[in-house]
MMTF fields as JSON, N, C-alpha, C and O atoms, coordinates in Angstrom:
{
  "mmtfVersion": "1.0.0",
  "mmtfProducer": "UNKNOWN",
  "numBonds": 255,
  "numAtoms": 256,
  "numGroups": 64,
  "numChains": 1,
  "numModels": 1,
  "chainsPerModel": [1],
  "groupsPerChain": [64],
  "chainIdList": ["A"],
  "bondAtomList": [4, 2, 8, 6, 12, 10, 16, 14, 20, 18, 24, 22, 28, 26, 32, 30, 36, 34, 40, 38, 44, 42, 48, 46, 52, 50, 56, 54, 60, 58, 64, 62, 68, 66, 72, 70, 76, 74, 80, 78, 84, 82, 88, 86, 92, 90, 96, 94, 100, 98, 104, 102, 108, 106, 112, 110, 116, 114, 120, 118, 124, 122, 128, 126, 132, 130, 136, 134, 140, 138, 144, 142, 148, 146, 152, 150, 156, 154, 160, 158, 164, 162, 168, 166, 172, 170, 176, 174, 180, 178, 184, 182, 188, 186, 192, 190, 196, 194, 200, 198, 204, 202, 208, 206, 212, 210, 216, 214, 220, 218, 224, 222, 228, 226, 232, 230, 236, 234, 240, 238, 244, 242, 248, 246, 252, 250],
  "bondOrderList": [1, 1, 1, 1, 1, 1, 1, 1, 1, 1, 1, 1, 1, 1, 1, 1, 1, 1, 1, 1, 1, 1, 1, 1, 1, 1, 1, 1, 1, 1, 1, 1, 1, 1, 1, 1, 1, 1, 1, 1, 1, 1, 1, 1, 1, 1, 1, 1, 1, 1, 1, 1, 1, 1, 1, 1, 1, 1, 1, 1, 1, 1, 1],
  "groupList": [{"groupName": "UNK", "atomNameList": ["N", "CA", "C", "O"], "elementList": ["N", "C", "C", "O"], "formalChargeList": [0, 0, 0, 0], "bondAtomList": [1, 0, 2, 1, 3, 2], "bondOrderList": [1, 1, 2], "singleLetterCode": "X", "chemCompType": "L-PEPTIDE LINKING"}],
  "groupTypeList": [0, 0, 0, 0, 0, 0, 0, 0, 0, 0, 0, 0, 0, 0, 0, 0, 0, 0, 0, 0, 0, 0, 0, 0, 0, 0, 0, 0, 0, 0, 0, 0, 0, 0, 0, 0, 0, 0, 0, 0, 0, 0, 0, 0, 0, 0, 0, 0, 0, 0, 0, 0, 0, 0, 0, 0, 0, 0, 0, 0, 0, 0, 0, 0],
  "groupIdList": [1, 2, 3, 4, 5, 6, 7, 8, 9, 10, 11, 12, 13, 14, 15, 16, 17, 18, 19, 20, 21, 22, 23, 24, 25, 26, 27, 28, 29, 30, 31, 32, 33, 34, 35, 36, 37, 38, 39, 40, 41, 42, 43, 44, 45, 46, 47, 48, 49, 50, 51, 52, 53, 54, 55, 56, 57, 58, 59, 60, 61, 62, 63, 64],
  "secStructList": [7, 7, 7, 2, 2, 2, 2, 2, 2, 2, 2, 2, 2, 2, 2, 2, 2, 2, 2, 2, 2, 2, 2, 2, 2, 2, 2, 2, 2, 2, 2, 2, 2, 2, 2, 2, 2, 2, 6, 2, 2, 2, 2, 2, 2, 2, 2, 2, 2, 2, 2, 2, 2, 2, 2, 2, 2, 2, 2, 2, 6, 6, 6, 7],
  "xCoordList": [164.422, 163.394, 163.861, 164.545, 163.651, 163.807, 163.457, 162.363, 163.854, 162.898, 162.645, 163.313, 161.342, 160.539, 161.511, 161.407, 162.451, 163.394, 164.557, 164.788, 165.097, 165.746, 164.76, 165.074, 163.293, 162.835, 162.798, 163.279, 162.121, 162.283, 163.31, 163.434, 164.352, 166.402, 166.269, 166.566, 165.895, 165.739, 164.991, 165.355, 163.688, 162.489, 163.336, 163.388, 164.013, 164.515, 165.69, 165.803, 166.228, 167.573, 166.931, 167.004, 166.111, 165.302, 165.061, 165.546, 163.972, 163.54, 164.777, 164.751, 165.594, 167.11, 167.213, 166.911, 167.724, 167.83, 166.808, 166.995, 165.843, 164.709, 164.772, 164.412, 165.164, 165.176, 166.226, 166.071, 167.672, 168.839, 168.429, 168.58, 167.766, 167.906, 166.636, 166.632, 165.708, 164.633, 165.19, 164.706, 166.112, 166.812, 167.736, 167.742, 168.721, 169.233, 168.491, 168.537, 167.407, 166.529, 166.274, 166.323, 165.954, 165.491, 166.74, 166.56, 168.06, 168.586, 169.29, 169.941, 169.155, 169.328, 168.606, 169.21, 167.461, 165.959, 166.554, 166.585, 166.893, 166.911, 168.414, 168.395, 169.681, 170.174, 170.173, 170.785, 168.76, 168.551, 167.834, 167.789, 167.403, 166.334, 166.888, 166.533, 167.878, 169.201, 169.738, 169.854, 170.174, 170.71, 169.326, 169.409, 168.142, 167.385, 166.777, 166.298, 167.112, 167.116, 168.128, 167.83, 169.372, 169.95, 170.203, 170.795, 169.576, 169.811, 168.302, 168.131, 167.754, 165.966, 166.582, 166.022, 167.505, 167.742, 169.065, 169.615, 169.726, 170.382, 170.379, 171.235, 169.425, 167.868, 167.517, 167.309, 167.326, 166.321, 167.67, 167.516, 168.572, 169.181, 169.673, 169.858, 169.851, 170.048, 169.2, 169.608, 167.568, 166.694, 166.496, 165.806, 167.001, 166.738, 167.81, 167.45, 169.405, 170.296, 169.468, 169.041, 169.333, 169.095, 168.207, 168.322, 167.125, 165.973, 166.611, 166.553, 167.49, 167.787, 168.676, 168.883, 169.451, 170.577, 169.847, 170.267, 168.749, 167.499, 166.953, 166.979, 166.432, 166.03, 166.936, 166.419, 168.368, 169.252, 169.743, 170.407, 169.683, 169.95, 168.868, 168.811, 167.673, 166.555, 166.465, 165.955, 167.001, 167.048, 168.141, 167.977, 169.506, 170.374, 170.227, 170.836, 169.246, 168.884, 167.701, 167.413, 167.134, 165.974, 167.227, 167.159, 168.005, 169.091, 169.54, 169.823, 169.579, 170.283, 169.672, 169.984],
  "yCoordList": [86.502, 86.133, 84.888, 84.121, 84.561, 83.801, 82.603, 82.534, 81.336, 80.417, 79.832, 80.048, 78.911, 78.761, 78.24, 78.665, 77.154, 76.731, 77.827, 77.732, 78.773, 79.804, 80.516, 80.883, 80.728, 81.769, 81.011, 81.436, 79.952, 78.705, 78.763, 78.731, 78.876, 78.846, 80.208, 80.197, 81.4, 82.608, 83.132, 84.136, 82.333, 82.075, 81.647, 82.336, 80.264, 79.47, 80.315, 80.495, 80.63, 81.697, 82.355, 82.124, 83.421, 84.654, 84.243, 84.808, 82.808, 82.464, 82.041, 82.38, 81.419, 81.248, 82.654, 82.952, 83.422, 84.552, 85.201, 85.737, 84.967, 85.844, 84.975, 85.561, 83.833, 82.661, 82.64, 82.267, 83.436, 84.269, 85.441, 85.435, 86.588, 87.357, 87.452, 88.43, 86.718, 86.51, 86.008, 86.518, 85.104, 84.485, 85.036, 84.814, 86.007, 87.321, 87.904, 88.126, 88.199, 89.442, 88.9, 89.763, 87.784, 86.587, 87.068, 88.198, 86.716, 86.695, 88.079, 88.073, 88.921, 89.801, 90.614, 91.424, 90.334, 90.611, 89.789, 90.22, 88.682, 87.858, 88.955, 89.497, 88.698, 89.796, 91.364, 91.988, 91.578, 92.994, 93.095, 93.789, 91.662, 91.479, 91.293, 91.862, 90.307, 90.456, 91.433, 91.6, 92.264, 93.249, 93.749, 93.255, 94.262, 95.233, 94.852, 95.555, 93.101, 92.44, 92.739, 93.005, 92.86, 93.092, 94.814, 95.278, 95.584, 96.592, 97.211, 98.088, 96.349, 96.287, 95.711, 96.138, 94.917, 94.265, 95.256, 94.883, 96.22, 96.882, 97.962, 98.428, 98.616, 99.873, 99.748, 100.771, 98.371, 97.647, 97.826, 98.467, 97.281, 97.03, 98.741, 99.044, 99.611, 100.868, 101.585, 102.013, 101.56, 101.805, 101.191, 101.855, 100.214, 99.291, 99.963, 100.155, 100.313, 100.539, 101.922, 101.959, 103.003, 104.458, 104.497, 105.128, 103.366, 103.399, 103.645, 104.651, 102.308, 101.843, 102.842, 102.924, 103.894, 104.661, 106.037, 106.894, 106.029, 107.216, 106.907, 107.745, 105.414, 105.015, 105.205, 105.518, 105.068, 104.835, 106.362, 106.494, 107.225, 109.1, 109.225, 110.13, 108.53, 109.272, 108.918, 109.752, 107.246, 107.329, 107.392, 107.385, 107.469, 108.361, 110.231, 110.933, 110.441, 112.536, 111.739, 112.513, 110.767, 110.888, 110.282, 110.342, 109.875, 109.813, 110.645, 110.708, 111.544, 113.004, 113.375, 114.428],
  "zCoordList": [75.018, 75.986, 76.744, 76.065, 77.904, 79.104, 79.041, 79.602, 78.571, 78.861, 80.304, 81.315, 80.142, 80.975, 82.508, 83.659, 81.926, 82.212, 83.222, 84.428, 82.287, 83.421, 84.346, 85.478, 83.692, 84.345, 86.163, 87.213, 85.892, 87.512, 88.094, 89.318, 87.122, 88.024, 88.652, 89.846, 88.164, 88.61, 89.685, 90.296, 90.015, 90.523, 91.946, 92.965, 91.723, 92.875, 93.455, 94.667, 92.89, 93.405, 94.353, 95.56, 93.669, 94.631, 95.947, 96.927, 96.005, 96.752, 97.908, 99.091, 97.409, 98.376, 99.098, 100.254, 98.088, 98.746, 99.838, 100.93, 99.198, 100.175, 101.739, 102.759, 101.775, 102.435, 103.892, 105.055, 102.869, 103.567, 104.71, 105.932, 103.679, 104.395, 105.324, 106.072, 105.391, 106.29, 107.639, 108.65, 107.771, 108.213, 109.264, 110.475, 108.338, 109.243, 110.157, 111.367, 108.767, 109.837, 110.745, 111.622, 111.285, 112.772, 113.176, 113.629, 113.236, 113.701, 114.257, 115.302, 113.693, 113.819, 115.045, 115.748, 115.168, 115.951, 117.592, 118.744, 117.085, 118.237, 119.469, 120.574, 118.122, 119.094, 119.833, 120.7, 118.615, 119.127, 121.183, 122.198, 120.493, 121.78, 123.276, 124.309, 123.061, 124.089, 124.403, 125.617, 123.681, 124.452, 124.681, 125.806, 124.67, 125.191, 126.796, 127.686, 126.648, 128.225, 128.807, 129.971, 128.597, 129.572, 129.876, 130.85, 128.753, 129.216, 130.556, 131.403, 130.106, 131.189, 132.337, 133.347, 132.599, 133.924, 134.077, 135.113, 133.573, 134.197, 134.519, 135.27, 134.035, 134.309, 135.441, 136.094, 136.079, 136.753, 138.112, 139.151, 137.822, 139.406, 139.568, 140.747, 138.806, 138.821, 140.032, 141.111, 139.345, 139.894, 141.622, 142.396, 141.974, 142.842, 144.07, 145.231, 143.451, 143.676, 144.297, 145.451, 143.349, 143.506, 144.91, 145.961, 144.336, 145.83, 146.909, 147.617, 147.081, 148.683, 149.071, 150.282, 148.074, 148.827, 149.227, 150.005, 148.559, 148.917, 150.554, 151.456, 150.685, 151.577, 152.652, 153.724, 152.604, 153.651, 153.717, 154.746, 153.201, 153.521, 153.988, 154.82, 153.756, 154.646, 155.77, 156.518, 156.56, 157.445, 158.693, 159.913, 157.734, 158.432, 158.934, 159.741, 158.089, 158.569, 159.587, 160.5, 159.668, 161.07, 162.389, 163.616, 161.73, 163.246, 164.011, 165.207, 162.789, 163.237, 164.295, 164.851]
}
């Protein structure tokens, strides 16, 4: 059986650990989040892109 003594050393470890990977997980999150901005701002000039070349065939056929 454990004394009271290890069971606290065991206790405090965990808590390190849990401490670690909480930690990751932030960090982890944070870079997930970055890339999902830049993939929204490159969605974004896509879309912007697609518009204006829509806009500019439509008004090159009213030249015609």
């Amino acid at each position: 059986m454990a004394t009271e003594s290890e069971l606290r050393q065991e206790i405090a470890t965990e808590r390190r650990e849990l401490t670690d990977a909480v930690a990751s997980l932030r960090e982890e999150l944070g870079q997930t989040a970055e890339r999902g901005k830049k993939l929204a701002t490159a969605a974004g000039a896509t879309a912007g892109a697609a518009l204006a070349l829509k806009t500019l065939i439509r008004l090159l056929r009213r030249a015609d």
